[in-house]
C-alpha positions as CSV (number, residue, x, y, z in Angstrom):
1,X,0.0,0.0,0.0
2,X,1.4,3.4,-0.4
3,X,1.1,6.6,1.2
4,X,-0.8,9.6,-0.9
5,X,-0.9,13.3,-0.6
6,X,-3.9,14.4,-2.3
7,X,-4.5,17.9,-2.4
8,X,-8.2,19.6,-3.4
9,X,-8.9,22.4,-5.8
10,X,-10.8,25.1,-3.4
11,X,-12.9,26.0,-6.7
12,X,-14.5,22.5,-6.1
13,X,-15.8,23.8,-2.7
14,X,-19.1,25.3,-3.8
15,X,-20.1,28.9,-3.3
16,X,-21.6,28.5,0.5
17,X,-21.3,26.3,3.6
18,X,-24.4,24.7,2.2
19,X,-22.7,23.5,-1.1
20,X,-19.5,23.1,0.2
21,X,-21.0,20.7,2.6
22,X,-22.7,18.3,-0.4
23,X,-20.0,18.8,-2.4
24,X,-17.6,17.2,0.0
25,X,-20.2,14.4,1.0
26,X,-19.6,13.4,-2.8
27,X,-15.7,14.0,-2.9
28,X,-15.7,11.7,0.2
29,X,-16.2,8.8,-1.9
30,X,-13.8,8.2,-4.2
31,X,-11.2,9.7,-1.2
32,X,-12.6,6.5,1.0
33,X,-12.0,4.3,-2.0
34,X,-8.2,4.7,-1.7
35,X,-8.8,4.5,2.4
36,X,-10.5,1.1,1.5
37,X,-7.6,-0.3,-0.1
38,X,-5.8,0.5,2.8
39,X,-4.1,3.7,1.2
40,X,-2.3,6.1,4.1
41,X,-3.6,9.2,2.8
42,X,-2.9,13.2,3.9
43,X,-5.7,15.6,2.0
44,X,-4.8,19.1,1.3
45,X,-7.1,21.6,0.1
46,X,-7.3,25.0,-1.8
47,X,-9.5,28.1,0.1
48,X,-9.1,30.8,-2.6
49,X,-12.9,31.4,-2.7
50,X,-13.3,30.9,0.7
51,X,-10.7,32.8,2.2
52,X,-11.8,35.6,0.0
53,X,-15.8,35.5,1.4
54,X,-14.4,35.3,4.6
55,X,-12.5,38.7,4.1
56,X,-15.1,40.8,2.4
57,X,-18.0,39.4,5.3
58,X,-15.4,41.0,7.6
59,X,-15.1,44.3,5.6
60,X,-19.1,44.2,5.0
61,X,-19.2,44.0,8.7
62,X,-16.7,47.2,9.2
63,X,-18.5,49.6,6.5
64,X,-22.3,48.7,8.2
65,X,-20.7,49.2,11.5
66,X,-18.3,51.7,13.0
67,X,-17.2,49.6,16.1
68,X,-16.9,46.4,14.0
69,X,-13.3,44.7,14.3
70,X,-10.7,44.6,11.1
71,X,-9.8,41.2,10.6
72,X,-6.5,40.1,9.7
73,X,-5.8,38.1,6.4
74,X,-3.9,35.4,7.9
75,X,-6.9,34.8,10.6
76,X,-8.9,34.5,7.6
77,X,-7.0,31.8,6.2
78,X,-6.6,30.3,10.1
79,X,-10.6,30.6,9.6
80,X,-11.2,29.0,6.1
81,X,-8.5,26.3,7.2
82,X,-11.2,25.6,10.4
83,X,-14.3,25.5,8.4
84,X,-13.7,23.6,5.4
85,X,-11.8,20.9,7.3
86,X,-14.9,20.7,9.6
87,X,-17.1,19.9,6.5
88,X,-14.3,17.6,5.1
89,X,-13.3,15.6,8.0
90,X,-16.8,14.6,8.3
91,X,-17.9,14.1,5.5
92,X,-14.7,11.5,5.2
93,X,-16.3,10.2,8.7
94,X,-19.6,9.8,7.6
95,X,-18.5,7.9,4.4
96,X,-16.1,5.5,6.5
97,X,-18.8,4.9,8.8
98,X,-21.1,3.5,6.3
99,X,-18.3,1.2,4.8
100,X,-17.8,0.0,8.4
101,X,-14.2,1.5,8.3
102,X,-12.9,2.5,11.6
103,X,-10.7,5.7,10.6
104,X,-9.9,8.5,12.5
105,X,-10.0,11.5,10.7
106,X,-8.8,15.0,12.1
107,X,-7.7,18.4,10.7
108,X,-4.5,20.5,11.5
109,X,-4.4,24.6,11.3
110,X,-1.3,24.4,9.6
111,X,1.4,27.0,9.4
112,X,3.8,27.4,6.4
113,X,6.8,29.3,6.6
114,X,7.8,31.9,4.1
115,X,10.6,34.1,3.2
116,X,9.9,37.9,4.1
117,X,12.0,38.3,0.8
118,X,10.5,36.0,-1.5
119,X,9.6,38.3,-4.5
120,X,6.3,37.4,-5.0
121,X,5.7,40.1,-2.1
122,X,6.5,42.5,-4.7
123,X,3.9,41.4,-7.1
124,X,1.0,39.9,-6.3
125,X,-0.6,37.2,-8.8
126,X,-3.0,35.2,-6.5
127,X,-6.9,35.8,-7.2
128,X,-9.1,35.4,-4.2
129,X,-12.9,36.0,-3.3
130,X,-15.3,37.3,-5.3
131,X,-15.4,38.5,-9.2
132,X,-16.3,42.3,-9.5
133,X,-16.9,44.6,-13.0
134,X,-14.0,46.8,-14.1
135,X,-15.6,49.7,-12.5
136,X,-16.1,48.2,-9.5
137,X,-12.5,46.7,-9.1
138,X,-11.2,50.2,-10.1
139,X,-12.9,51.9,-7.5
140,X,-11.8,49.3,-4.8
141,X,-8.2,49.9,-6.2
142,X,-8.5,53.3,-5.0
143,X,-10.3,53.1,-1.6
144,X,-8.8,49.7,-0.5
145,X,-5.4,50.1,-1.9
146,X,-6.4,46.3,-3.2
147,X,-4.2,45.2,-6.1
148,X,-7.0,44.2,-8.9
149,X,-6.5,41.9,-12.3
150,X,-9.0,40.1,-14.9
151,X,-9.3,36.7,-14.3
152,X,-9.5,34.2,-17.3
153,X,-12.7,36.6,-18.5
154,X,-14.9,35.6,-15.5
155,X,-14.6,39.8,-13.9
156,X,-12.2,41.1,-11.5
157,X,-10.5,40.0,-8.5
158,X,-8.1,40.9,-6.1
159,X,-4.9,39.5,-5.9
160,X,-2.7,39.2,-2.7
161,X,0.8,37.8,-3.1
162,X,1.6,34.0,-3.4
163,X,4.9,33.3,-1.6
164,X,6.6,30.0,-2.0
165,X,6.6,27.5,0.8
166,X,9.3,27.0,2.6
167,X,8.6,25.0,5.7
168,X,5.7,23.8,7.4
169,X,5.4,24.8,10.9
170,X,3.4,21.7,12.4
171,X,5.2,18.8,10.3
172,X,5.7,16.8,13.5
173,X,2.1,16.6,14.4
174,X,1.1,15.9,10.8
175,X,3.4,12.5,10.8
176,X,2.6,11.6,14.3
177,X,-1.2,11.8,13.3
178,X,-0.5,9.6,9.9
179,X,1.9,7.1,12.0
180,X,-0.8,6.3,14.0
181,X,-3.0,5.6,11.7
182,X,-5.4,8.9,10.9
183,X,-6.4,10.4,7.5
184,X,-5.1,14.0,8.2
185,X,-6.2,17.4,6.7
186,X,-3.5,19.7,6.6
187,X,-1.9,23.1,4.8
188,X,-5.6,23.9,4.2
189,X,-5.0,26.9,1.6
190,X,-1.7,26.6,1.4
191,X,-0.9,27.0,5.1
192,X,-1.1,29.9,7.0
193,X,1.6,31.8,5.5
194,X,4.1,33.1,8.7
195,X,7.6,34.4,8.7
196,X,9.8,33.8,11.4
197,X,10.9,37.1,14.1
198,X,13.1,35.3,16.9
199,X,11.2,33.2,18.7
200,X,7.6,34.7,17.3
201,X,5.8,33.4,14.0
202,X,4.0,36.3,12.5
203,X,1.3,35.9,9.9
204,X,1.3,37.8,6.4
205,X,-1.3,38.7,3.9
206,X,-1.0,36.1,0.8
207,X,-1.9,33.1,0.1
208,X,0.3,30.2,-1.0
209,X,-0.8,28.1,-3.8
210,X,-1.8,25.0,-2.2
211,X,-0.5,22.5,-5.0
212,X,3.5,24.3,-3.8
213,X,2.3,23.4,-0.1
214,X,0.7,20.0,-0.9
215,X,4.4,19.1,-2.4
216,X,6.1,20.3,0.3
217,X,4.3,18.4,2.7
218,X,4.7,15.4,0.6
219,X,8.1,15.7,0.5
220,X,8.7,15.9,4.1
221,X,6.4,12.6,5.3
222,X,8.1,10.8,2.4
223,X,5.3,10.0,0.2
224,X,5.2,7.7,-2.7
225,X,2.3,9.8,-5.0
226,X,1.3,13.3,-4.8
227,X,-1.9,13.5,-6.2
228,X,-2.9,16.6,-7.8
229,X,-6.7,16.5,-8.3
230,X,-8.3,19.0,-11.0
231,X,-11.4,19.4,-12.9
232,X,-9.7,17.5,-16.1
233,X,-9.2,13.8,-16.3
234,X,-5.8,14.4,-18.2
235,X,-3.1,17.2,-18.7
236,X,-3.2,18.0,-22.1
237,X,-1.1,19.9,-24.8
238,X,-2.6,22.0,-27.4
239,X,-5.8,22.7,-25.1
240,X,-8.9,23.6,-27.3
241,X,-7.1,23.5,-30.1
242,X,-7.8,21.0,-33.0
243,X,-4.7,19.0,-32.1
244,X,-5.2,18.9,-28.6
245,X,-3.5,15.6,-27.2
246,X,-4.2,14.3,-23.6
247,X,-1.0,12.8,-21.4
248,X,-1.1,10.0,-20.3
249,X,2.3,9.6,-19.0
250,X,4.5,13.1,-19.1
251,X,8.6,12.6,-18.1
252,X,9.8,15.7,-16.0
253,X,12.2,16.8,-19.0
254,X,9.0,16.9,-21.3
255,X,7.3,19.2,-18.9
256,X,10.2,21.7,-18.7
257,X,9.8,21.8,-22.9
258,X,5.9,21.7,-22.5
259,X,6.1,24.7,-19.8
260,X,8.7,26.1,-21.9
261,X,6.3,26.5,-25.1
262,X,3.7,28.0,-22.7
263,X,1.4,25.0,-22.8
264,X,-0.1,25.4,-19.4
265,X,-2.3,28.1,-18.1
266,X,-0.7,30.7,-15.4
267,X,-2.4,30.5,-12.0
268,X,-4.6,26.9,-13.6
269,X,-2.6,24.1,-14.6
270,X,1.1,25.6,-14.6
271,X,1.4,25.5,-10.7
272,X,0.1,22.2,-10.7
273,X,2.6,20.4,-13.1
274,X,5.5,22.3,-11.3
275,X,4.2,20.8,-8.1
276,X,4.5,17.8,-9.8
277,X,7.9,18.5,-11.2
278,X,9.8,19.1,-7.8
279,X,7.8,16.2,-6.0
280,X,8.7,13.6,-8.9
281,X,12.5,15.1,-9.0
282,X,12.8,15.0,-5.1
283,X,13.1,11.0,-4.5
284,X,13.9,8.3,-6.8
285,X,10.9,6.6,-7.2
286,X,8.4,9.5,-6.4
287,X,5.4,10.3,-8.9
288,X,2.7,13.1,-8.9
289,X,-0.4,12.3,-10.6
290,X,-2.8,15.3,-11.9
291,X,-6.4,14.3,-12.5
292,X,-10.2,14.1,-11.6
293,X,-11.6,13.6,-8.4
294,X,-13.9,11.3,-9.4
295,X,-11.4,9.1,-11.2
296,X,-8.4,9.1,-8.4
297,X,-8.7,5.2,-8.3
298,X,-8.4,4.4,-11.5
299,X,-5.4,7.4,-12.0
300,X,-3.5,4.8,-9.4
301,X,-3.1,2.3,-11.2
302,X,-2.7,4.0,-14.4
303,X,-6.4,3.8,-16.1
304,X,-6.3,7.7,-15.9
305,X,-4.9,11.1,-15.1
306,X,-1.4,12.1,-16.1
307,X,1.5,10.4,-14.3
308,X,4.6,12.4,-14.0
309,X,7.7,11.2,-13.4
310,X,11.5,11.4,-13.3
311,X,13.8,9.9,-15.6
């Protein structure tokens, strides 16, 4: 059996607690299949929507009332991590319990240390919350200060930066939890991005793409497959184009030509077969796989998904 880091695109999430909640009841079940074969398995998960409702509910709260409290952007994160691995955690449960599979499942508000110097401080890239018109997101530009940027011709968002990770902060619990024996929810959003002052961990405003986090983690409890899961069963080349041509199987030097030709989509599937780059060139043996939720069994063993791998 092998041990999997699967980590969850937080566009999959729904648009309330309500769909989040059914969505996950569904992603449950094809996460329980691995568990079933007796799979160890640590679930990551995205929060870009979330984080970003969470946010403007606090700044909705400060313009209707004076004596309302600004809210941080790390606590937001802390708050989306709390949430959604409520709803996911039990909807693993629930699942487990109806297969008569005693699991434990529990979720860890992770931290994920950063470097105060990492460029991407500089320029922020990472959309979050909520999609505004140009007007809007112009005048929000000038009263917020908010850096604001079309996104993929769906309306405007903000962007906050996207710092790479380099540490994460609770990596003792998270293998002390998996070696005895719990599915464990972790780096929810990335992590709670913190830099390091002394002996004090101090949050920051971004958000770190959770596929970067989901590989470190990987990395450091020495997993055999990330698993990258998307809304596509297959990486392709060529996308929408006539000649479009789905992977099956993608070396690590073919992605660095592929990524080279500009083949994968900035902030969509270009973090995501990075991810899988540095996890499939940190071990001998290591593979990512990118593909659909509903098809992670049959990605295992090769009936699906894109397997990417070192040479």
């Amino acid at each position: 059996m092998s041990r999997i880091v699967i980590a969850l695109g937080g566009n999959a999430l729904g648009n309330s607690a309500q769909e989040q909640l059914m969505l996950l009841r569904q992603a449950a079940k094809p996460i329980a299949d691995l568990i079933e074969q007796g799979h160890e398995l640590v679930l990551a998960h995205g929060n870009g929507p979330q984080v970003g409702m969470i946010n403007l509910a606090f700044e909705s709260s400060i313009a209707a009332e004076s004596d309302s409290c600004h809210m941080p952007f790390p606590e937001c994160g802390a708050m989306s991590q709390g949430y959604i691995g409520f709803h996911l955690q039990n909807a693993i449960r629930e699942e487990l319990v109806e297969r008569r599979i005693k699991k434990p499942v529990a979720t860890v508000v992770t931290q994920v240390l950063v470097d105060r110097d990492d460029p991407a401080f500089k320029n922020p890239t990472k959309p979050i919350g909520a999609f505004y018109t140009e007007i809007d997101a112009r005048e929000m530009e000038i009263k917020k200060g908010y850096k604001m940027e079309e996104d993929s011709g769906r309306g405007w968002r903000r962007v906050v930066p996207s710092p790479m990770p380099v540490d994460v902060i609770e990596k003792d619990t998270i293998r002390t939890l998996l070696d005895s024996g719990n599915i464990v929810i972790t780096v929810g959003g990335g992590g709670i991005p913190v830099v390091s002052e002394g002996n004090v961990l101090k949050g920051v405003p971004a958000v770190i793409d959770k596929d970067y986090a989901s590989e470190k983690v990987a990395e450091i409890i020495d997993a055999d497959y990330l698993f990258i899961l998307t809304a596509v069963d297959r990486v392709a080349v060529n996308f929408g184009k006539p000649n479009q041509e789905n992977l099956e199987q993608m070396s690590t030097s073919m992605a660095y030509k592929y990524i080279a030709e500009n083949q994968f989509a900035p902030g969509s599937m270009l973090p995501k077969v990075e991810a899988a780059i540095r996890f499939a060139e940190s071990k001998k043996g290591r593979k990512a796989v990118i593909a659909s939720l509903e098809k992670a069994k049959e990605a295992l063993v090769g009936k699906s998904g894109t397997i990417i791998y070192s040479e």
